[in-house]
C-alpha positions in Angstrom: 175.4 85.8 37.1 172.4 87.2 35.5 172.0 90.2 38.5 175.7 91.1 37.7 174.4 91.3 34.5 171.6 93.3 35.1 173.5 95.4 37.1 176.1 96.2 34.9 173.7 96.8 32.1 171.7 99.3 34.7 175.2 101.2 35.0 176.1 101.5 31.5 172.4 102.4 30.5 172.7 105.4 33.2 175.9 106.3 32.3 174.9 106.9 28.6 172.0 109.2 29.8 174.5 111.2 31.2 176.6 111.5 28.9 175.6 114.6 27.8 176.3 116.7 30.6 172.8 116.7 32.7 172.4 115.0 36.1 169.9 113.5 37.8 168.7 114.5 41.7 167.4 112.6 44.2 165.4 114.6 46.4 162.9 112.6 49.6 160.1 114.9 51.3 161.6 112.9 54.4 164.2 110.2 54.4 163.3 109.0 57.9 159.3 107.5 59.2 158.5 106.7 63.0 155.3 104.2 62.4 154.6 104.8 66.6 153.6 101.7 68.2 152.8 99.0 66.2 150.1 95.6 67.1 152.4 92.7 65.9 149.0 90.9 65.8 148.0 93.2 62.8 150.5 92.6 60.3 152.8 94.3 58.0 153.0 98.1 57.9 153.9 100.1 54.9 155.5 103.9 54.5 155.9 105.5 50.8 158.5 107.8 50.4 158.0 110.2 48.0 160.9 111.8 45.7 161.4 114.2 43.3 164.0 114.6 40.6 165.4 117.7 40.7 168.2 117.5 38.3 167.7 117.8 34.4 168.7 114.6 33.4 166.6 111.1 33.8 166.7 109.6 37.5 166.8 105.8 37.4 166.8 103.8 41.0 169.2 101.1 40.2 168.7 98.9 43.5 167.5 98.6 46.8 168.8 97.1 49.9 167.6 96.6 53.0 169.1 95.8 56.4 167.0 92.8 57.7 164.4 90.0 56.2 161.6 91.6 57.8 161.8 94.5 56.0 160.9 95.1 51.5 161.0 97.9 49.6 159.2 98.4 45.8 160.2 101.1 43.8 159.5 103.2 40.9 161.1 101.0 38.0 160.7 103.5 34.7 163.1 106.7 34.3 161.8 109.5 36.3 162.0 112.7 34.2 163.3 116.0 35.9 160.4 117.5 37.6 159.1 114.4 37.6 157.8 112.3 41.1 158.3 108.7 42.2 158.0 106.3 45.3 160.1 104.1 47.4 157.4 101.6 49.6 159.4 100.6 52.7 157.4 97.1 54.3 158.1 96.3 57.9 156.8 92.6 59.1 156.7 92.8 62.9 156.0 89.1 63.1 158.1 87.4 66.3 159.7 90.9 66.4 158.5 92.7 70.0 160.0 95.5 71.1 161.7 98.7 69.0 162.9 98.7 66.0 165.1 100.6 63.6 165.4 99.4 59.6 167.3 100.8 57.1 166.9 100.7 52.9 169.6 101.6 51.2 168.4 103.0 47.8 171.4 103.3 45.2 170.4 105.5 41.7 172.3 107.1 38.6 172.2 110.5 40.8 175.7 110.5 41.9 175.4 109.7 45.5 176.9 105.8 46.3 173.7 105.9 48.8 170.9 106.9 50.6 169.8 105.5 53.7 166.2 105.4 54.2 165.3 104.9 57.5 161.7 103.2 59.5 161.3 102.5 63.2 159.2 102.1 66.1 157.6 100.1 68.5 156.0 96.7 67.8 153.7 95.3 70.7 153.4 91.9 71.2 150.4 89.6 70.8 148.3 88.8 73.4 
């Protein structure tokens, strides 16, 4: 109840930041990262993608999702003012997980779009 909540509060907040005709922009240097081979034996691996907003109105990054267990994401949590930079860290465990993979974060913000799909992959060896 209390992340419906949250998440409702999150919508109405944005929605009053726009309410005076500016709109935020989401924009990633990359959306995608290829971490090559990987040693499971070494532990997690970490890629930062770094945004800009490009529109003239606050950027907020409501939620993020991810596709698997093995895989976290941390974001910027303040309003990111046009012009202004942020961060989405993507966290891959390869623990018990040999072989290639392919993750996806799904990051949803007050920028119009219902998504974007971040994507990691690679190749994780196994332990010796």
């Amino acid at each position: 109840m209390k992340k419906y909540l949250s998440l409702l509060i999150a919508v109405l907040f944005t929605l009053s930041l726009n309410a005076d005709g500016g709109k935020a922009k989401i924009v990633f240097d990359s959306t995608r990262y290829d971490f090559g081979y990987i040693q499971e034996d070494k532990g997690k691996v970490t890629h930062s993608f770094k945004f800009t907003n490009d529109g003239d109105a606050p950027l907020i990054i409501i939620y993020t999702r991810s596709t698997c267990g093995c895989t976290a994401s941390h974001f910027t949590k303040e309003p990111v003012a046009p012009a202004g930079t942020g961060s989405i860290d993507v966290t891959f465990d390869p623990e018990g997980r040999p072989g290639t993979f392919r993750k996806e974060v799904k990051v949803y913000t007050n920028a119009g779009k219902a998504s974007i799909k971040l994507i990691i992959e690679g190749i994780v060896v196994p332990k010796k």
